[in-house]
C-alpha positions in Angstrom: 96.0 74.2 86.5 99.2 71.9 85.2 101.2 74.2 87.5 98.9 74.4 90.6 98.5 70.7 90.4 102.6 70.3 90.2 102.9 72.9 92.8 100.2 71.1 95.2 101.8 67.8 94.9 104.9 68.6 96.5 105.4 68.0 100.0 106.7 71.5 101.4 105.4 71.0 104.9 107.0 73.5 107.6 107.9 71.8 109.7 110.2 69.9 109.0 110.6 72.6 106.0 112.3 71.9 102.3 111.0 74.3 99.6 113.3 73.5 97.3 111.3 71.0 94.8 108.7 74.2 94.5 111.7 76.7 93.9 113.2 74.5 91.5 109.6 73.8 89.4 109.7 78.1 89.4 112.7 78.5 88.2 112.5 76.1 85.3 109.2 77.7 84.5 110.5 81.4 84.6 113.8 80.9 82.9 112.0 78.8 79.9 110.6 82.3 79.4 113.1 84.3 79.7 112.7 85.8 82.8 115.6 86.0 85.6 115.7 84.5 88.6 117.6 85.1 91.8 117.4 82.2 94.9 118.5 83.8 98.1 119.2 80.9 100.9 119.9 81.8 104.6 120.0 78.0 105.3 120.3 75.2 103.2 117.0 73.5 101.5 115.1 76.6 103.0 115.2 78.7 99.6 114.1 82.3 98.2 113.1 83.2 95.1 113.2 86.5 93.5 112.1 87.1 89.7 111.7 90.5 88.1 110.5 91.9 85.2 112.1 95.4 84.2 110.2 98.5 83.8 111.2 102.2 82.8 111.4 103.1 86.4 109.5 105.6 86.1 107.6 104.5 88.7 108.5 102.7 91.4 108.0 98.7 91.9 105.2 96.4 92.7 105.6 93.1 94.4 103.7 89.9 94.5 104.4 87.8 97.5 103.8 84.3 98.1 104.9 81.4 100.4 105.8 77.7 98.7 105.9 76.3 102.8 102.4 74.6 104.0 101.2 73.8 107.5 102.3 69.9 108.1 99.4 67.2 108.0 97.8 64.1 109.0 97.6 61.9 106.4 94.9 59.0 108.1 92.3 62.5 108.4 92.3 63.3 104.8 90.0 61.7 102.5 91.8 63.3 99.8 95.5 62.8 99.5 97.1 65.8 101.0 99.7 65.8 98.3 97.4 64.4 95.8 95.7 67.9 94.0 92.9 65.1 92.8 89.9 67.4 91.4 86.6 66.4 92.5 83.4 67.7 91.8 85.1 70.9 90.5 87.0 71.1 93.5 91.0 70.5 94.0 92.0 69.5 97.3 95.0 69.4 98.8 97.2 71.4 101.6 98.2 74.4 100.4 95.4 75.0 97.6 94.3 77.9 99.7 97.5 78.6 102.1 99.3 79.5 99.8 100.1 78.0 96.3 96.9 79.8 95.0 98.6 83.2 95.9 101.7 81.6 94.2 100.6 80.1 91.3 98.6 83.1 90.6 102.0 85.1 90.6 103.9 83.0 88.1 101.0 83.2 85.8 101.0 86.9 86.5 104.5 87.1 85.1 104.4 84.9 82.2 101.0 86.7 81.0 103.4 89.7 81.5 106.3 88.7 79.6 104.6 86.8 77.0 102.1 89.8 75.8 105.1 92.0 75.9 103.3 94.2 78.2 105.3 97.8 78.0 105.8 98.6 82.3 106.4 101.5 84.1 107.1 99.7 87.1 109.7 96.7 87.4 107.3 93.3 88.4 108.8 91.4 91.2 108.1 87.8 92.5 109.2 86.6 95.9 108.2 83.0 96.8 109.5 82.6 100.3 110.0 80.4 102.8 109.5 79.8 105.9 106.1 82.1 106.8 104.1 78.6 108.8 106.8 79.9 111.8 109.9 80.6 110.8 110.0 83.5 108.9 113.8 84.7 110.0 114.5 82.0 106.6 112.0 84.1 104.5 110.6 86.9 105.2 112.7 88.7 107.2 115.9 87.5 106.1 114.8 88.9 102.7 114.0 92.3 104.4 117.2 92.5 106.7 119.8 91.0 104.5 118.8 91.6 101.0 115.7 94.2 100.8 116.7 95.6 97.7 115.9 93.0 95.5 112.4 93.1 96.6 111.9 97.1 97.7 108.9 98.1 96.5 106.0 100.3 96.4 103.4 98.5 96.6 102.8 94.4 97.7 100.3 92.2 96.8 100.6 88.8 99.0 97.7 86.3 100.8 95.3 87.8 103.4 91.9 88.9 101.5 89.5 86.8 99.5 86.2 86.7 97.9 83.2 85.6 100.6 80.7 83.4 98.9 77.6 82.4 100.4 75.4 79.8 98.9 77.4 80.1 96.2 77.5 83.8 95.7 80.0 85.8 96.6 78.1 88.2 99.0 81.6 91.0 99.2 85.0 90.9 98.6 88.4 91.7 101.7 90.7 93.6 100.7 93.5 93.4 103.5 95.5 96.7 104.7 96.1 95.7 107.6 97.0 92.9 110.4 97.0 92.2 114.3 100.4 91.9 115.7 101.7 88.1 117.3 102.9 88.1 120.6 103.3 86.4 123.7 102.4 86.9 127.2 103.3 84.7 130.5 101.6 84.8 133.7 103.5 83.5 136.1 102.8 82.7 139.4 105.1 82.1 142.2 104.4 80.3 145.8 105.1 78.2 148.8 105.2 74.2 147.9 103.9 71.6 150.5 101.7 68.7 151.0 98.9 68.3 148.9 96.7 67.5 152.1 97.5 71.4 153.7 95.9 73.6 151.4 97.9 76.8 151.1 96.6 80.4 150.5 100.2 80.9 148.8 98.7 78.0 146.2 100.7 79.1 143.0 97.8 77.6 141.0 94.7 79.4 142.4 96.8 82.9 141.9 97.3 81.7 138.0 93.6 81.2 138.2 92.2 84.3 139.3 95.0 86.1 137.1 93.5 84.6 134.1 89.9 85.0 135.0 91.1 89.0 135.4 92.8 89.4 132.1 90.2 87.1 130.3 87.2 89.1 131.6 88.9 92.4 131.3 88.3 93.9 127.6 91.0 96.1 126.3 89.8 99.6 124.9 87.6 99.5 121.2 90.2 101.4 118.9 89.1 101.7 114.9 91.5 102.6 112.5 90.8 104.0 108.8 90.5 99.9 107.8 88.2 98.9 110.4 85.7 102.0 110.6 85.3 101.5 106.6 84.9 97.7 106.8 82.3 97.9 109.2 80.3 100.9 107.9 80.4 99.2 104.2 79.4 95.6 106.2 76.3 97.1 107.6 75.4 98.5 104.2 74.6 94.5 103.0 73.5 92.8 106.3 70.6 92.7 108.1 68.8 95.0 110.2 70.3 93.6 113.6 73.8 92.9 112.5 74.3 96.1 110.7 73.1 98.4 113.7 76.2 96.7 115.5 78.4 97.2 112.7 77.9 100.4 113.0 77.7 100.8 116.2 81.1 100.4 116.6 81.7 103.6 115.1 79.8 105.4 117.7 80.4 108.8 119.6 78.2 107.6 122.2 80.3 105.3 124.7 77.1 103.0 125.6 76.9 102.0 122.3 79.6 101.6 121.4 80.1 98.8 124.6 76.5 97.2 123.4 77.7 96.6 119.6 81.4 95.2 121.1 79.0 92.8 123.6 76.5 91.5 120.3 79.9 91.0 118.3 82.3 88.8 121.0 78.8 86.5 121.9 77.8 86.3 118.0 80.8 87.2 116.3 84.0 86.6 118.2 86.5 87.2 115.0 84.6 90.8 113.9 85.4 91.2 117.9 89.0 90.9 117.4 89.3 93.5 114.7 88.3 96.1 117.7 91.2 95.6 120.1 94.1 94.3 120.7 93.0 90.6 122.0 94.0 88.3 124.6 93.7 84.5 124.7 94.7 82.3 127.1 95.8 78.7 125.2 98.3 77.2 127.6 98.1 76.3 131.3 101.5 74.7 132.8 101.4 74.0 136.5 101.7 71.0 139.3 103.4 67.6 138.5 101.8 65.0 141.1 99.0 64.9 142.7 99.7 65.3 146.2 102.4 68.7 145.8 101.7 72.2 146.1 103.7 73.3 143.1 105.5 76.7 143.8 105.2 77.7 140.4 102.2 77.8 137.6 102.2 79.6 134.4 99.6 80.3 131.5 100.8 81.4 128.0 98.4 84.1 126.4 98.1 84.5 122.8 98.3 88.3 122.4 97.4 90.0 118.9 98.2 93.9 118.6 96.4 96.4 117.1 98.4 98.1 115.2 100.2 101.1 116.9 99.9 99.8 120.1 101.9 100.7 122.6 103.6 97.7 123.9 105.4 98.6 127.1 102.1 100.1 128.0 100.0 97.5 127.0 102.2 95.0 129.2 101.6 98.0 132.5 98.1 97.4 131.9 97.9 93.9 132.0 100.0 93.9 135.3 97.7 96.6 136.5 94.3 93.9 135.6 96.4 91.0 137.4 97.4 93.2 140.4 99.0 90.6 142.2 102.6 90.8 143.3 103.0 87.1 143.2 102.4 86.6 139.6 105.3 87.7 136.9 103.8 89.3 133.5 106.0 88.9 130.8 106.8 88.8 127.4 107.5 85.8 126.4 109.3 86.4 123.0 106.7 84.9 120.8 106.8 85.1 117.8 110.9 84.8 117.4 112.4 87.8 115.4 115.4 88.1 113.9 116.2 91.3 115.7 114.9 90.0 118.8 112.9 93.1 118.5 108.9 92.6 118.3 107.0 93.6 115.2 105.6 96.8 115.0 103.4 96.3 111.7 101.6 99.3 110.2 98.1 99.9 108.3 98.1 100.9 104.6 96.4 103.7 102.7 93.0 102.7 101.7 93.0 105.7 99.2 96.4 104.7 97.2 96.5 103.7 93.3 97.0 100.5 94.3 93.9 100.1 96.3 92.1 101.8 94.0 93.3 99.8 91.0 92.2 96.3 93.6 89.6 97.6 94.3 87.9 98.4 90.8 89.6 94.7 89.5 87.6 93.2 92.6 84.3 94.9 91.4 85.0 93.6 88.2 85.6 90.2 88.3 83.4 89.5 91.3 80.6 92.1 90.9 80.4 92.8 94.9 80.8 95.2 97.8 84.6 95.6 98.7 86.0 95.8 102.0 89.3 96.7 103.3 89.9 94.6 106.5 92.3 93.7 109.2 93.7 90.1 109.6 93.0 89.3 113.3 96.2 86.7 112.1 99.2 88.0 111.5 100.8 87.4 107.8 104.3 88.2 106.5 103.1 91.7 105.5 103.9 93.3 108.5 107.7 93.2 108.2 107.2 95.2 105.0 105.1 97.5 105.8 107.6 98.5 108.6 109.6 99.3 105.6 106.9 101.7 104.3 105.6 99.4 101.7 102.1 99.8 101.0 100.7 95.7 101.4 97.5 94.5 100.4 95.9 90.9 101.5 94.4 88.8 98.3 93.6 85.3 97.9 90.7 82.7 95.7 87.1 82.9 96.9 86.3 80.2 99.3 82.4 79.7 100.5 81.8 81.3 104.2 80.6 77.5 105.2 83.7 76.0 104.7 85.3 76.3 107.4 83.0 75.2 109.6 83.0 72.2 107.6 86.8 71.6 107.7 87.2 72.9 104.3 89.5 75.8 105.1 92.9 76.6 105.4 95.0 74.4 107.8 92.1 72.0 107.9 92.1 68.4 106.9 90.0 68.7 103.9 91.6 71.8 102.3 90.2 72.7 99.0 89.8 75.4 96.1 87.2 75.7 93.4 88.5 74.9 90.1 86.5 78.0 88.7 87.3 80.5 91.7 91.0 79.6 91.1 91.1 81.0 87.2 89.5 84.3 88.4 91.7 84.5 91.2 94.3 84.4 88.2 92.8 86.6 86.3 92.0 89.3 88.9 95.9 89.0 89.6 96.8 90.0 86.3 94.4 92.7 85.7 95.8 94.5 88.5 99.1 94.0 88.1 99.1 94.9 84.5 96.9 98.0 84.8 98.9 99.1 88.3 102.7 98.4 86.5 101.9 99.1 82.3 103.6 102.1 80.5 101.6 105.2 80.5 100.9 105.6 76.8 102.9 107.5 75.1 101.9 111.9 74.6 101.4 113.2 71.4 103.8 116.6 71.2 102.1 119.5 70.3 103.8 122.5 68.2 103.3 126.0 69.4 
């Protein structure tokens, strides 16, 4: 709690960006105990840190991922200091409890349970707290993969993205993330004649934008399940209710009709279980027209794409121009999210039948006593630039009740906030899995002929 409280207290909002008071408290921590530390910096007061501790190698690394950055904030809407970790009715609130100095307190205490016990390891124990995931990861994430991937190459990653559901104060199942939709960005734009405002024009830039987002808004891109999503729904329908769980499963259907009636129920009643089924379009941004009395000759909407993973972008873009089918409106990508490369992000889905699921998946079980279910992010995390380097990623994170974010308890909210008590098992899970994923095999006793 002492360092989760320190951690929380400093201001390491992106933007403007300055992790270095967190990555300084980490390295003091870590090299009090004797464990090394590495910063890697691709632009000043925007720093890495890498921490390792040394195995046999006989088997091949696991990482534990975390970001020190938080989402920025406005101070007058919290009643709560944002920077204040104050605890309160067994509560600590504050940005970041949540997303994501849970994930990283829960790895420094990970490592020094490690080292302290003297834990014998197979695998070498790596901790990268990053910078820059809340938008610019080309300081973090994928600086660390394209300029200095060794240090962190691994097999297997354990970063934010799952969590324990409570409801009514009972955790009703457990996520277990393998996989994640893909960012992107999509513009419609739409070119015509300007003139007076008092001669309507069929050209009108602004009624083509119009009927082009009414096409690809009410057009549905094709249900596609992957190993993640068929599981998470058939082992969801196995603890809801009679009408939720014939959708759930639904979903998995051979039968065409139903499968259109379960994706129906979920985007009316349950628009985010709807995303995991597709690649998903939103339109959030509508440019166009700058007086009154002007027939603009150009309007443009922005739409908020997520990939599925594996889809096939240069197609996926054909097929929206095909929906819009008008040759006065551009469809382009836009180049959202920035890359590094300039290349977009291609993401992956890991093995839900790997030691290290199976080692999650038991600790979950454990310490939570629930149903687990591997899922896909319908948000995008900094997972998917590793898994394009064939690590095998899994989403964790502290329990948080299924109410709170309707209530503005969430992350990113203005009341963010962690149980005290779902906060040491968080901890504890993370160092049960770790220990039993990364410990020395014992040792065989030789046997004489």
């Amino acid at each position: 709690m002492r360092h989760f409280q320190a951690l929380v207290r400093m201001d390491t909002s992106d933007p403007p960006g300055d992790e270095r008071p967190a990555v300084a408290y980490l390295e003091g921590v870590l090299e009090s105990e004797g464990i090394p530390v590495q910063i890697f910096e691709k632009k000043e007061g925007r720093p890495n840190l890498v921490a390792r501790l040394a195995g046999t190698g006989r088997k091949r690394p696991v990482l534990l991922m975390a970001h020190t950055d938080v989402v920025n904030v406005d101070p007058a809407k919290w009643k709560h200091p944002a920077f204040g970790a104050e605890r309160d009715g067994g509560y600590v609130y504050g940005r970041g409890t949540l997303d994501d100095k849970d994930n990283v307190t829960a790895a420094l205490m990970t490592m020094l349970a490690l080292k302290r016990a003297k834990v014998a390891l197979d695998r070498d124990v790596i901790f990268l707290a990053e910078a820059g995931e809340e938008g610019n990861t080309w300081l973090g994430i994928e600086y660390m993969v394209d300029e200095h991937f060794p240090a962190i190459d691994a097999e297997y990653c354990f970063a934010e993205g799952g969590s324990a559901v409570r409801e009514r104060g009972a955790v009703r199942y457990a996520t277990l993330e393998t996989a994640e939709k893909i960012p992107n960005g999509i513009d419609l734009i739409a070119h015509g004649v300007s003139g007076h405002g008092s001669i309507p024009l069929q050209s009108n830039a602004i009624a083509h934008l119009a009927r082009a987002i009414a096409a690809v808004t009410d057009w549905q891109p094709p249900v596609v399940l992957n190993d993640t999503t068929r599981t998470y729904f058939a082992r969801l329908a196995e603890i809801s209710g009679p009408e939720a769980a014939k959708h759930y499963r639904g979903v998995s259907s051979s039968d065409p009709k139903v499968v259109a009636a379960a994706d129906e129920w979920l985007r009316a009643n349950e628009p985010r279980h709807a995303s995991m089924l597709r690649t998903s379009i939103s339109p959030n941004i509508v440019q166009g027209g700058y007086r009154n009395n002007v027939i603009p000759s150009e309007a443009k909407a922005t739409l908020d794409v997520r990939m599925r993973p594996g889809e096939d972008y240069p197609a996926f873009l054909a097929e929206v121009k095909r929906v819009v089918n008008d040759p006065t409106v551009d469809v382009v990508f836009n180049g959202w999210p920035p890359t590094s490369t300039g290349k977009p992000r291609v993401g992956g889905v890991s093995r839900i039948d790997s030691e290290a699921f199976r080692v999650a998946e038991a600790a979950l079980r454990k310490h939570y006593d629930t149903v687990v279910l591997p899922t896909m992010l319908p948000a995008a995390t900094d997972m998917a630039f590793l898994r394009e380097k064939g690590v095998q990623c899994y989403g964790i994170g502290s329990a948080a009740d299924e109410e709170d974010a309707a209530l503005g308890f969430g992350p990113h909210s203005d009341q963010e906030r962690v149980l005290e008590t779902e906060l040491q098992r968080f901890v504890q899970f993370n160092i049960d899995v770790v220990a039993e994923l990364a410990r020395a095999a014992p040792a065989r006793r030789s046997v004489n002929p």
